[in-house]
DSSP file (Angstrom, degrees, kcal/mol; ACC not computed):
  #  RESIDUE AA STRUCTURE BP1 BP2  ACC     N-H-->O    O-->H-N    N-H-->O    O-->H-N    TCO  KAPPA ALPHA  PHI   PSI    X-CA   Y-CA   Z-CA
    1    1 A X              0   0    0      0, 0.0     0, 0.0     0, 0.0     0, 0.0   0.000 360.0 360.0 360.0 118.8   47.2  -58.3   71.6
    2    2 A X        -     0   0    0      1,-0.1     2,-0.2     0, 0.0     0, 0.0  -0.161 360.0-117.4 -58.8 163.0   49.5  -55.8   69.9
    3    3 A X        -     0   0    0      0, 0.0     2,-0.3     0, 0.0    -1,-0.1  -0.632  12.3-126.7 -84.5 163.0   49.1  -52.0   69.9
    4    4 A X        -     0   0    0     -2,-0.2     2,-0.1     3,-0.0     5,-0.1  -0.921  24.4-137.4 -98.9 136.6   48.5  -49.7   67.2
    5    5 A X        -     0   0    0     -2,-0.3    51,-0.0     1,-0.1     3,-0.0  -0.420  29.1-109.6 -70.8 172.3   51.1  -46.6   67.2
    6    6 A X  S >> S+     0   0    0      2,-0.1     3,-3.0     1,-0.1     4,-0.9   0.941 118.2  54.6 -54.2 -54.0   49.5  -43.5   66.4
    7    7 A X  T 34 S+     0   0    0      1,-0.3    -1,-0.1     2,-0.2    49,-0.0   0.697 111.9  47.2 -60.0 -20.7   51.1  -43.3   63.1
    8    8 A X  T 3> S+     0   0    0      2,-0.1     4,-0.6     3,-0.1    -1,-0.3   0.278  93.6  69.6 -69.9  -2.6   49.7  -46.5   62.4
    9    9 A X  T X4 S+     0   0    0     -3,-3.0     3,-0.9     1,-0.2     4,-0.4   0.918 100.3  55.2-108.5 -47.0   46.0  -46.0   63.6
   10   10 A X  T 3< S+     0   0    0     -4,-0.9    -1,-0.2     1,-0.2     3,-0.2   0.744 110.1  50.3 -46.7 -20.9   45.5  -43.3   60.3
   11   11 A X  T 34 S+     0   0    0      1,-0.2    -1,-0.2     4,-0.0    -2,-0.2   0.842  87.0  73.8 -92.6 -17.7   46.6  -46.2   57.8
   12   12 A X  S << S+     0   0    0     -3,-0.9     2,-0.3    -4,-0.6    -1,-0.2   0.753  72.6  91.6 -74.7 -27.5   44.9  -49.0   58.4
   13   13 A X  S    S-     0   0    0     -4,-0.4    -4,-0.0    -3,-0.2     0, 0.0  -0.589  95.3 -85.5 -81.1 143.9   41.8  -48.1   57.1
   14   14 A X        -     0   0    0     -2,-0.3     2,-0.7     1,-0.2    -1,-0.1   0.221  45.6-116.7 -17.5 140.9   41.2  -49.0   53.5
   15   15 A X        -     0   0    0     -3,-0.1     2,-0.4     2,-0.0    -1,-0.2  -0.857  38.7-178.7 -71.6  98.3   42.7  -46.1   50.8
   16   16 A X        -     0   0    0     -2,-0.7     2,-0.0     2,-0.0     0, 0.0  -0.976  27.3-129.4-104.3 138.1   39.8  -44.5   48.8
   17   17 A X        -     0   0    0     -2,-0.4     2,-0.5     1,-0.0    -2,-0.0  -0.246  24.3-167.5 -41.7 120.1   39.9  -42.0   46.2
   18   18 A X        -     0   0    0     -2,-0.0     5,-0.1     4,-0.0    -2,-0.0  -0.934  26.7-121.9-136.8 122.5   37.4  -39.0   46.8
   19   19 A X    >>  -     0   0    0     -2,-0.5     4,-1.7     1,-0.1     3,-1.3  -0.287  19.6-117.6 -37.0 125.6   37.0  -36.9   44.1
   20   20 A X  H 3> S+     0   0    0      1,-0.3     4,-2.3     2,-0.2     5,-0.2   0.684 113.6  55.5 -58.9 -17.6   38.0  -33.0   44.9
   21   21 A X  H 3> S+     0   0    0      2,-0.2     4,-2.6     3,-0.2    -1,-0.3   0.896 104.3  48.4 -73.6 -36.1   34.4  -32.0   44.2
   22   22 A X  H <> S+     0   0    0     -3,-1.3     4,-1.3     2,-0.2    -2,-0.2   0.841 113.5  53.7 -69.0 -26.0   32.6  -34.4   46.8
   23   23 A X  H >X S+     0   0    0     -4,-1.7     3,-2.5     1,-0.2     4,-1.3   0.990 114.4  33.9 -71.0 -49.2   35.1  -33.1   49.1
   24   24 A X  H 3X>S+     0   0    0     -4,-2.3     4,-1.0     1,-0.3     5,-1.0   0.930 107.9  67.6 -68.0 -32.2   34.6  -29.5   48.8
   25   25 A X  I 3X>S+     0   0    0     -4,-2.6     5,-0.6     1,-0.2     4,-0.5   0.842 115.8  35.4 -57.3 -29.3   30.6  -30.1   48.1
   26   26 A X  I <X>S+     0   0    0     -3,-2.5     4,-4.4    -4,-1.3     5,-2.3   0.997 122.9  38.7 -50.9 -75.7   30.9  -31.2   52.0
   27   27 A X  I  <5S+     0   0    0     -4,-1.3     5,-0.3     1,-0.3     4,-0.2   0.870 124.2  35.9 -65.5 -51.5   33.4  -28.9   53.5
   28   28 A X  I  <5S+     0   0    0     -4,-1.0    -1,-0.3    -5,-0.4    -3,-0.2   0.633 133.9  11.0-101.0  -4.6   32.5  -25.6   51.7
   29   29 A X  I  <<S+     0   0    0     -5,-1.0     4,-0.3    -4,-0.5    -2,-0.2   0.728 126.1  44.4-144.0  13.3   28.6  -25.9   51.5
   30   30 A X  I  X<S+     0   0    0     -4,-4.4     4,-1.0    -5,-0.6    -3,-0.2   0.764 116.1  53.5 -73.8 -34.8   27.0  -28.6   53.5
   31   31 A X  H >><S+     0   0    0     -5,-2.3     4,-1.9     2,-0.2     3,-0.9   0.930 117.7  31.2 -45.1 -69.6   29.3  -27.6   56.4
   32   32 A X  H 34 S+     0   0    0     -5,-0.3     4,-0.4     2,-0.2    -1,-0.2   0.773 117.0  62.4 -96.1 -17.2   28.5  -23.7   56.6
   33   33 A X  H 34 S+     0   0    0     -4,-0.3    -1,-0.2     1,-0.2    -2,-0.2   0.778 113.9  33.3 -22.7 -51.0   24.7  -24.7   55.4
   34   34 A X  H << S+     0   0    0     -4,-1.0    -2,-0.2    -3,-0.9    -3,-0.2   0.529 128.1  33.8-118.4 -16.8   24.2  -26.8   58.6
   35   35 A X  S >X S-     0   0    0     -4,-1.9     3,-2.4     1,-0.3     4,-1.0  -0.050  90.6-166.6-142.3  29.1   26.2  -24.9   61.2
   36   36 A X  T 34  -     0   0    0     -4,-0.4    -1,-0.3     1,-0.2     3,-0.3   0.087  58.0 -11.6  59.4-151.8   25.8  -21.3   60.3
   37   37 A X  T 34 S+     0   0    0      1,-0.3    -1,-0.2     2,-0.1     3,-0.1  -0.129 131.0  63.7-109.3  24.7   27.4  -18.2   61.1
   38   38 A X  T <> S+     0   0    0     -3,-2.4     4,-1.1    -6,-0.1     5,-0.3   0.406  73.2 111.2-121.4 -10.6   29.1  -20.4   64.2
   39   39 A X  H  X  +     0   0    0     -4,-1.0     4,-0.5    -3,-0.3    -2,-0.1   0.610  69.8  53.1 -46.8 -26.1   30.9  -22.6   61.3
   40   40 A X  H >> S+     0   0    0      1,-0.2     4,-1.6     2,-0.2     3,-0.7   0.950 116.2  34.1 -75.2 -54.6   34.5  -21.2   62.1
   41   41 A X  H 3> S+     0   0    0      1,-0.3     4,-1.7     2,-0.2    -2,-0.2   0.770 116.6  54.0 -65.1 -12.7   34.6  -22.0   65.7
   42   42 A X  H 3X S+     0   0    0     -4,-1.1     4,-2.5     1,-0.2    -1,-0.3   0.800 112.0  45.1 -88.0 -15.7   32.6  -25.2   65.6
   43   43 A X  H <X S+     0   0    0     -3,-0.7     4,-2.2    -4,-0.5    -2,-0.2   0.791 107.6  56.8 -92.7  -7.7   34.8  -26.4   63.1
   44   44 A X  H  X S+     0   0    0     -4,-1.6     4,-3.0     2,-0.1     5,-0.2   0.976 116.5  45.9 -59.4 -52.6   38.5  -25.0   65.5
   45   45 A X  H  X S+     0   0    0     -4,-1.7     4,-1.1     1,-0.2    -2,-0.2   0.829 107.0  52.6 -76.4 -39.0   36.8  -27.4   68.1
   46   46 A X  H >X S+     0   0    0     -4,-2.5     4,-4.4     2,-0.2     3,-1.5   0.977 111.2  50.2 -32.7 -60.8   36.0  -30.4   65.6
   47   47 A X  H 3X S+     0   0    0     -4,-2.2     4,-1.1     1,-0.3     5,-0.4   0.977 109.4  50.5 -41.8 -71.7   39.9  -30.3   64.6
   48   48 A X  H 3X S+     0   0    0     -4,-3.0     4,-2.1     1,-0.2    -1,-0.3   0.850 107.5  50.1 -36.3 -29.2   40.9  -30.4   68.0
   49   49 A X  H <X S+     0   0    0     -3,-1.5     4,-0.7    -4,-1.1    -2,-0.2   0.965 111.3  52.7 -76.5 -47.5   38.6  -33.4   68.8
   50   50 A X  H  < S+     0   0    0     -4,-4.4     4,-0.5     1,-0.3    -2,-0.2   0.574 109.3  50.8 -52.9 -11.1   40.2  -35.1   65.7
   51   51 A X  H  < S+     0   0    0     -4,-1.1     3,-0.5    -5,-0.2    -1,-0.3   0.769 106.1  51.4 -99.9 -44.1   43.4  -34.4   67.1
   52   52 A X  H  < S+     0   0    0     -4,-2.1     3,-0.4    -5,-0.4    -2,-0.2   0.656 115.0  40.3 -83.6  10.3   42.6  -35.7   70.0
   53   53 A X  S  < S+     0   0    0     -4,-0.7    -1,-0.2     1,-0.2    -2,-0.2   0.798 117.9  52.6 -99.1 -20.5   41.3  -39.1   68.5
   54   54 A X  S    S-     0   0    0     -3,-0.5    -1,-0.2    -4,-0.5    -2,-0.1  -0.644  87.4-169.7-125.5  46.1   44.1  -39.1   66.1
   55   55 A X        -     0   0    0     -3,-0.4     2,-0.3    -2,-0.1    -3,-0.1   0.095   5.3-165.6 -44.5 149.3   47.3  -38.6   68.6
   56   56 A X        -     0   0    0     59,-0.1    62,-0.1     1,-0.1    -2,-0.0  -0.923  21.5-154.0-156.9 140.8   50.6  -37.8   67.2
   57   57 A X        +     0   0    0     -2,-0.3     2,-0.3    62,-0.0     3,-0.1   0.087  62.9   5.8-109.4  26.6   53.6  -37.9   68.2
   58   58 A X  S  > S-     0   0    0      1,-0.2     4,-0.8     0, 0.0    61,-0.0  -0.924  74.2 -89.2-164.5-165.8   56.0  -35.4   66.3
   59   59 A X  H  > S+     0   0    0     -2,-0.3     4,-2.5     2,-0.2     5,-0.3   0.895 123.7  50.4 -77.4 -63.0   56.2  -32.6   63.6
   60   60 A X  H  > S+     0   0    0      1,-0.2     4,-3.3     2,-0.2    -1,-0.1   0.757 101.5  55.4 -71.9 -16.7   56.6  -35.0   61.1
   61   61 A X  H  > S+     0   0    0      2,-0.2     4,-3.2     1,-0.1    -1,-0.2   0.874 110.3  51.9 -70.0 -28.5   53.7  -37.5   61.9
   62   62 A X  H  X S+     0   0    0     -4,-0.8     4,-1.3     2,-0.2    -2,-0.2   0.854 107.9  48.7 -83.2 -10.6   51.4  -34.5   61.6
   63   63 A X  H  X S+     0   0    0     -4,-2.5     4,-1.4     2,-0.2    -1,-0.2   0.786 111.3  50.7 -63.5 -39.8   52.8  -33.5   58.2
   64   64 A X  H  X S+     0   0    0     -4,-3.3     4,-2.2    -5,-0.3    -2,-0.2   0.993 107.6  57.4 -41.9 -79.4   52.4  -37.0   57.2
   65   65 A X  H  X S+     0   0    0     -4,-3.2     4,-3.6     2,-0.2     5,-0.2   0.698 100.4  60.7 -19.4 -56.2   48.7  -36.7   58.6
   66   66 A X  H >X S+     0   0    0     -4,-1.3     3,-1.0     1,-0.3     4,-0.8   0.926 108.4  31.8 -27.3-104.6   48.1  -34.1   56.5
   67   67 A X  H 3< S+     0   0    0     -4,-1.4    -1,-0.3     1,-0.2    -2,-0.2   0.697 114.8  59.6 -49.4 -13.0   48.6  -35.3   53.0
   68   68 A X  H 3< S+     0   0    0     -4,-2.2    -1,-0.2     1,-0.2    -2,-0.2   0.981 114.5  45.8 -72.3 -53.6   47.2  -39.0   54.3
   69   69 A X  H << S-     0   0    0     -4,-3.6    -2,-0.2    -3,-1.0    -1,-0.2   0.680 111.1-128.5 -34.9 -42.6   44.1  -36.3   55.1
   70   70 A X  S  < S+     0   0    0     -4,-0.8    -3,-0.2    -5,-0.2    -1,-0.1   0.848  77.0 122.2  71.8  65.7   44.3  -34.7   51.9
   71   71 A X  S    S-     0   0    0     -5,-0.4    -4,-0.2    -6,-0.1    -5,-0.1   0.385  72.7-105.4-120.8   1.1   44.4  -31.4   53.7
   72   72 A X        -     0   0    0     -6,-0.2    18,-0.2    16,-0.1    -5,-0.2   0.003  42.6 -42.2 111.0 131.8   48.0  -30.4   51.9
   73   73 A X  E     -A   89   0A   0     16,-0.9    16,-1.6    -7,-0.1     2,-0.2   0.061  44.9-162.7  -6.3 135.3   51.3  -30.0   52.3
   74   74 A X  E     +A   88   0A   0     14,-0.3    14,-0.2   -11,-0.1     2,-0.1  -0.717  10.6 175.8-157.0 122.3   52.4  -28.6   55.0
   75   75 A X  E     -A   87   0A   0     12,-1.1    12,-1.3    -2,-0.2     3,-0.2  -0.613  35.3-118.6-138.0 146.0   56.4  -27.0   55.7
   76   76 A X  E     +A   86   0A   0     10,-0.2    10,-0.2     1,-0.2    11,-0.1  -0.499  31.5 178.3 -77.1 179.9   57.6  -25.2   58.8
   77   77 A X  E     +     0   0A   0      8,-1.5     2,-0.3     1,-0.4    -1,-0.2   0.269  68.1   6.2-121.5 -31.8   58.6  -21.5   57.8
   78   78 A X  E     -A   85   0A   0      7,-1.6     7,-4.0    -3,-0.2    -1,-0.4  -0.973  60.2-176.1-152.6 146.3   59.5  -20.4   61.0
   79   79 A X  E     +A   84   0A   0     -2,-0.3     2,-0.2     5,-0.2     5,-0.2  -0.987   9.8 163.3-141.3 152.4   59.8  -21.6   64.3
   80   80 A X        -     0   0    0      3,-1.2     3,-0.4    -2,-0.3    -2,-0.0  -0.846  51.5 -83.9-118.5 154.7   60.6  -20.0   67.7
   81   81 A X  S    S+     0   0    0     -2,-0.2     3,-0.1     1,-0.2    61,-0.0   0.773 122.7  25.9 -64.8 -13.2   60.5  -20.7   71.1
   82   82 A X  S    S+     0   0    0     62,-0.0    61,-3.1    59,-0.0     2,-0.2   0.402 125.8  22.6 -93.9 -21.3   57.1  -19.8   71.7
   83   83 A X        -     0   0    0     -3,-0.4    -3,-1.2    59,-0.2    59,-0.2  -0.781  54.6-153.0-169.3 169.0   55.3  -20.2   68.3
   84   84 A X  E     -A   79   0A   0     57,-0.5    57,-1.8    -2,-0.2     2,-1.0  -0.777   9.6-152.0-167.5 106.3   55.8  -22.1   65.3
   85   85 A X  E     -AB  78 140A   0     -7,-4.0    -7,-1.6    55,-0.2    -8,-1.5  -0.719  19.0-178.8-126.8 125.9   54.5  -20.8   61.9
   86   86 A X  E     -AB  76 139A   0     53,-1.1    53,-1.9    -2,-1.0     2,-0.3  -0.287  18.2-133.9 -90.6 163.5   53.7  -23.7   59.3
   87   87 A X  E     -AB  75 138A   0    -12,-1.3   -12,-1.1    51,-0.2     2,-0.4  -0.991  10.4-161.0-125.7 152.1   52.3  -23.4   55.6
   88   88 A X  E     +AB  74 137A   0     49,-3.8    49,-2.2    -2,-0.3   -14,-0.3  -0.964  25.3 153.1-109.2 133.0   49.4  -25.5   54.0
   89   89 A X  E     +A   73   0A   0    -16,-1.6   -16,-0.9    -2,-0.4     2,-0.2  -0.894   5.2 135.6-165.3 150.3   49.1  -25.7   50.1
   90   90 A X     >  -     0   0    0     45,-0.3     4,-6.7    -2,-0.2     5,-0.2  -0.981  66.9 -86.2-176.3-171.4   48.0  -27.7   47.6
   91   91 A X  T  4 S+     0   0    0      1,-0.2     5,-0.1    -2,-0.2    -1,-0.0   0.972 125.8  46.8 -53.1 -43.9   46.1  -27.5   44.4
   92   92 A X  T >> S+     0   0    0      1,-0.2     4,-3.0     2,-0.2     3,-2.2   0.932 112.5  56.2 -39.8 -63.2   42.2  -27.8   46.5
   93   93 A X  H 3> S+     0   0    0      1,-0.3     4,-1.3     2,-0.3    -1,-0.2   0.772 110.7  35.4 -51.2 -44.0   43.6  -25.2   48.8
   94   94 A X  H 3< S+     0   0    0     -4,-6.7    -1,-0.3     1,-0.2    -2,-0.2   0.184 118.4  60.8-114.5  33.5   44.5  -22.3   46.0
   95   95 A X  H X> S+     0   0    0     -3,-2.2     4,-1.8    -5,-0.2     3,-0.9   0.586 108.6  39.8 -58.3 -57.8   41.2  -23.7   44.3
   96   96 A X  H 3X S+     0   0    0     -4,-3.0     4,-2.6     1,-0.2     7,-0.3   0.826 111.5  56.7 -66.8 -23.2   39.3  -22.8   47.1
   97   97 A X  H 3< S+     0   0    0     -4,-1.3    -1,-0.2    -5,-0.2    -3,-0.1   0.756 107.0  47.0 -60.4 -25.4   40.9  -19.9   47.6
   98   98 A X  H <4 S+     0   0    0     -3,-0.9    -1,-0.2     1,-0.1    -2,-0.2   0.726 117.7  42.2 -78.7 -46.9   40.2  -18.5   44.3
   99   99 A X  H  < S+     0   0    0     -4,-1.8     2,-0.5     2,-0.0    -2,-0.2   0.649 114.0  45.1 -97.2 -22.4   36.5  -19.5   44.4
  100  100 A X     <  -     0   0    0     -4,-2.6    -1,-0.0     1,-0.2   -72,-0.0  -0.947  51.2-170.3-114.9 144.3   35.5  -18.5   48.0
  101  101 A X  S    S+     0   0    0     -2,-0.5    -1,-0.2     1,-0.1    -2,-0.0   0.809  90.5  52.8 -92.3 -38.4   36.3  -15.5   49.7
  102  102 A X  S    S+     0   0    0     -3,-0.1     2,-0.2     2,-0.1    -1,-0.1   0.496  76.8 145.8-110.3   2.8   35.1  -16.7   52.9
  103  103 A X        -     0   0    0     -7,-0.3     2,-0.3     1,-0.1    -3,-0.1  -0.138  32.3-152.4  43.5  50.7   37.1  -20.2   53.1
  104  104 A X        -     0   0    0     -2,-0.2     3,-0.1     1,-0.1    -1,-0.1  -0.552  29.5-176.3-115.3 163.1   38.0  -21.1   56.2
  105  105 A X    >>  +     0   0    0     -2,-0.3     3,-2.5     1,-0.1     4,-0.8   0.328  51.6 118.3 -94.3   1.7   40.9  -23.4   57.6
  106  106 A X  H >>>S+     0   0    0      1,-0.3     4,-2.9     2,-0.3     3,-2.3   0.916  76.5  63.8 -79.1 -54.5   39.9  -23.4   61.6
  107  107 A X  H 3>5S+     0   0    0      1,-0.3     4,-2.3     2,-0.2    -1,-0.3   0.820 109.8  34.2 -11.4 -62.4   39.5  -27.5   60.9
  108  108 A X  H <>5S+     0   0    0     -3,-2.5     4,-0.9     2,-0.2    -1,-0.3   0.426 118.0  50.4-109.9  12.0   42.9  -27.8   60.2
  109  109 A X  H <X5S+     0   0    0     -3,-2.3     4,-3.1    -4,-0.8    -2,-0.2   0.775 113.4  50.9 -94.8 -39.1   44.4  -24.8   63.0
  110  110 A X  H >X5S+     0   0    0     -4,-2.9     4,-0.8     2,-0.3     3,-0.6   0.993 110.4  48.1 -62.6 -53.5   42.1  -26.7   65.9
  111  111 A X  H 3X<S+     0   0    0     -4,-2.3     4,-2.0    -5,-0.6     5,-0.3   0.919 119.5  40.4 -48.2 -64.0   43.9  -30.2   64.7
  112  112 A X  H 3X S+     0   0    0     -4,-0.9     4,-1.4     2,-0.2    -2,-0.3   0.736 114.7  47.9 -40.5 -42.9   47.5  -28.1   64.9
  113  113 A X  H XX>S+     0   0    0     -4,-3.1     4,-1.7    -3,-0.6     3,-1.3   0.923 117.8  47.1 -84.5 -64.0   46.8  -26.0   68.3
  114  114 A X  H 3X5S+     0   0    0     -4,-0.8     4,-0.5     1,-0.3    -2,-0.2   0.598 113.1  43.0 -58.6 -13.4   45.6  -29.6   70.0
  115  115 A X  H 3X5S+     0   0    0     -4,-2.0     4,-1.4    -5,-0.3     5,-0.3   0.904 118.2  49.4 -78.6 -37.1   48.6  -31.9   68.8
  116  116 A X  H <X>S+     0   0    0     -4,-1.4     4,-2.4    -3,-1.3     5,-0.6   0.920 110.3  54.3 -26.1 -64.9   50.8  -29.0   69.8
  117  117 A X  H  <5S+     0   0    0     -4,-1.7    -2,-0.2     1,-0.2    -3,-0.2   0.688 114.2  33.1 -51.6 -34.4   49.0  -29.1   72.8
  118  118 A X  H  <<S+     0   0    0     -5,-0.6    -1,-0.2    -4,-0.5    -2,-0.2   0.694 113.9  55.7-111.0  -1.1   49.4  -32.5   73.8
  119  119 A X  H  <5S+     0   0    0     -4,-1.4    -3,-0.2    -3,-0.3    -2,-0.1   0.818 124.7  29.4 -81.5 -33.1   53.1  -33.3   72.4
  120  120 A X  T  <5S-     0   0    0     -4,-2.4    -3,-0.2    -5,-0.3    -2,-0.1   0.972 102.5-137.3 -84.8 -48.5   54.4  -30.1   74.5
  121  121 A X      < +     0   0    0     -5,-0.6    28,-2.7     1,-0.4     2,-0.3   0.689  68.7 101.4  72.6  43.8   51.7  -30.4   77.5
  122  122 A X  E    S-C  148   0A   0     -6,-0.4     2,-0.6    26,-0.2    -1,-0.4  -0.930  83.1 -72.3-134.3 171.7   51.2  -27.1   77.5
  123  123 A X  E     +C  144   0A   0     24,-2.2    21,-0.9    21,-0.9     2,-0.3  -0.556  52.4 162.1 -41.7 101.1   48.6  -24.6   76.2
  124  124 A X  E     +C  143   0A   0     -2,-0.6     2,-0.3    19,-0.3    19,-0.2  -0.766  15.8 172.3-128.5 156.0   48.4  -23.8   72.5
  125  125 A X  E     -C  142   0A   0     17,-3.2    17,-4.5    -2,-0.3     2,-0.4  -0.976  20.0-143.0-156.4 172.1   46.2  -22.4   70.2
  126  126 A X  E     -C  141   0A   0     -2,-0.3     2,-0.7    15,-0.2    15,-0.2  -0.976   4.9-154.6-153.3 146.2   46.7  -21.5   66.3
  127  127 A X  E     -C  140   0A   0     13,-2.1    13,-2.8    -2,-0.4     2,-0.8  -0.748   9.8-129.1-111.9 126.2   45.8  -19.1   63.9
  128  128 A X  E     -C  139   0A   0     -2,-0.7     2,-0.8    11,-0.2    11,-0.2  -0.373  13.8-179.1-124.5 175.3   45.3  -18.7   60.0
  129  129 A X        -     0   0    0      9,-9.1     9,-0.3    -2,-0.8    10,-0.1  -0.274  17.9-150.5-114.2  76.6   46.5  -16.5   57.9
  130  130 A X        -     0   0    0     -2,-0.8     2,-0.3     7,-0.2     7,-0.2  -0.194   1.1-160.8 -58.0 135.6   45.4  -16.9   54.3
  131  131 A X  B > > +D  136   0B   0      5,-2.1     3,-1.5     1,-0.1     5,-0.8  -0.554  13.6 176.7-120.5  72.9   47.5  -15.8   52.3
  132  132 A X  G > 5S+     0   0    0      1,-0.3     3,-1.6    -2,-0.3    -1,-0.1   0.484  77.7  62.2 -44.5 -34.6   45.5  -15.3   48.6
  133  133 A X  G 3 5S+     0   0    0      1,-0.2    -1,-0.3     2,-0.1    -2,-0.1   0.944 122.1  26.3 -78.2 -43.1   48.2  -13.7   46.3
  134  134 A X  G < 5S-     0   0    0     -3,-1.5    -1,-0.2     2,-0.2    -2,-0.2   0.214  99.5-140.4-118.0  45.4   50.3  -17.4   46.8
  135  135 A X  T < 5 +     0   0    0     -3,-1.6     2,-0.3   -41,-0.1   -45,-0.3   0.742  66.6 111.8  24.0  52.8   47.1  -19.3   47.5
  136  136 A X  B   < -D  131   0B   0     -5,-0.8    -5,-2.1   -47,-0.1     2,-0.3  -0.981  68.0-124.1-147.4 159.4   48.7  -21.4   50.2
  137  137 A X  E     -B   88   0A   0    -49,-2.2   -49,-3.8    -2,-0.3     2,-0.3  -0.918  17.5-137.6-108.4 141.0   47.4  -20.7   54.1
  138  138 A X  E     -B   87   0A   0     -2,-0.3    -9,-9.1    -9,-0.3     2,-0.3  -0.719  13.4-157.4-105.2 141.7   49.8  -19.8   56.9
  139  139 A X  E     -BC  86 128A   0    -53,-1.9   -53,-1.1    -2,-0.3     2,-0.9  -0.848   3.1-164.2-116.1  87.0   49.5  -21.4   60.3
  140  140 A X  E     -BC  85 127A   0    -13,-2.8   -13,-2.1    -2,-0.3     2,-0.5  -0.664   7.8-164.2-107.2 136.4   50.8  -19.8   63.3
  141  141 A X  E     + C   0 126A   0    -57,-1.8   -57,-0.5    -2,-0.9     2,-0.4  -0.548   8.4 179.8 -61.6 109.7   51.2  -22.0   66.4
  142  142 A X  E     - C   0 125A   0    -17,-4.5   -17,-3.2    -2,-0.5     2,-0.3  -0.957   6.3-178.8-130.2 158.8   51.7  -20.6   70.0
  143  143 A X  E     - C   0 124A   0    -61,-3.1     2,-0.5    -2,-0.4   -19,-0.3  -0.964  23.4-141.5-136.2 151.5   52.0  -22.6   73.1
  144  144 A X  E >   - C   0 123A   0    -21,-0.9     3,-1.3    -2,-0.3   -21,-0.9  -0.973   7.0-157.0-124.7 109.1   52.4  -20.8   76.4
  145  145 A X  E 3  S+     0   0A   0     -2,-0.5    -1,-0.1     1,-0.3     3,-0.0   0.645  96.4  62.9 -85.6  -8.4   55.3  -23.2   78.6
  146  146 A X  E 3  S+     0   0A   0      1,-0.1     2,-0.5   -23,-0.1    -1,-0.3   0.903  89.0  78.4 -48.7 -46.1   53.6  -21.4   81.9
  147  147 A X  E <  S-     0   0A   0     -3,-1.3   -24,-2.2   -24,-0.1     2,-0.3  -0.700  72.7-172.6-117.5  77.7   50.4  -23.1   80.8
  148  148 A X  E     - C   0 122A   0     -2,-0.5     2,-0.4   -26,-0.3   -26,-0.2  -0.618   1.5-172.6 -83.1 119.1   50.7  -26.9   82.0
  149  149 A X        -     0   0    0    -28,-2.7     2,-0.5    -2,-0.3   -27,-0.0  -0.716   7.7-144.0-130.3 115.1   48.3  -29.0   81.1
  150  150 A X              0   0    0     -2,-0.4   -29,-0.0     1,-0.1   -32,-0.0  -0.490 360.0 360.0-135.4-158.7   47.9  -32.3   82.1
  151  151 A X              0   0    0     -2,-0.5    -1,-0.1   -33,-0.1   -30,-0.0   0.545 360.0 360.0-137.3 360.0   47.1  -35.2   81.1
């Protein structure tokens, strides 16, 4: 029995087409509908679980991920030794931005701190930074190389 790589385990299932309204009718009001005024953090910890179901093994498989996701583009802008700060955009993204004030991205920073977190095997977490005037969201990654985790 072969394996599936990771980069492989996101393609296999059938492509379908989801219109940008069914997504956001989920993400932006069945989502904070059903999980309240807890919606950002339940949804950092989701990501992270998706991350962890959905290993990846570089920068660029999780930029892949991304658009396979439909979550956006996403380009480093700066990186460091500590931290790494990414951008997300795409049309959905500076739609929603436009139409919600309260928005959040914590989905797609909990996927980012935990693939960070398990390529390096150290601690990470990530933060976002919407950024309204050029409707695209800023990501910044830190991992602390004190902070061993393993696995």
């Amino acid at each position: 029995m072969s394996e599936i790589t990771s980069s492989e385990q996101h393609t296999e299932k059938p492509q379908h087409s989801v219109t940008s309204f069914g997504y956001e009718l989920v993400r932006e009001e069945l989502l904070h509908e059903i999980l309240g005024k807890d919606t950002a953090e339940i949804l950092y910890w989701a990501g992270k679980r998706l991350a962890r179901n959905y290993p990846l093994s570089s920068l660029e498989e999780i930029i892949s991920f991304f658009e396979q996701a439909s979550w956006g583009t996403l380009s480093v802008k700066e990186e460091s030794r500590n931290q790494l700060i990414l951008e997300l955009c795409s049309d959905l993204i500076s739609s929603r931005l436009r139409n919600n004030a309260n928005s959040t991205f914590q989905l797609e920073a909990g996927f980012l701190a935990q693939q960070f977190e398990s390529q390096k095997k150290v601690s990470a977490e990530a933060f976002e930074h919407p950024a309204k005037r050029s409707s695209r969201i800023q990501f910044t990654v830190k991992w602390d190389t004190r902070d061993y985790v393993g696995e």
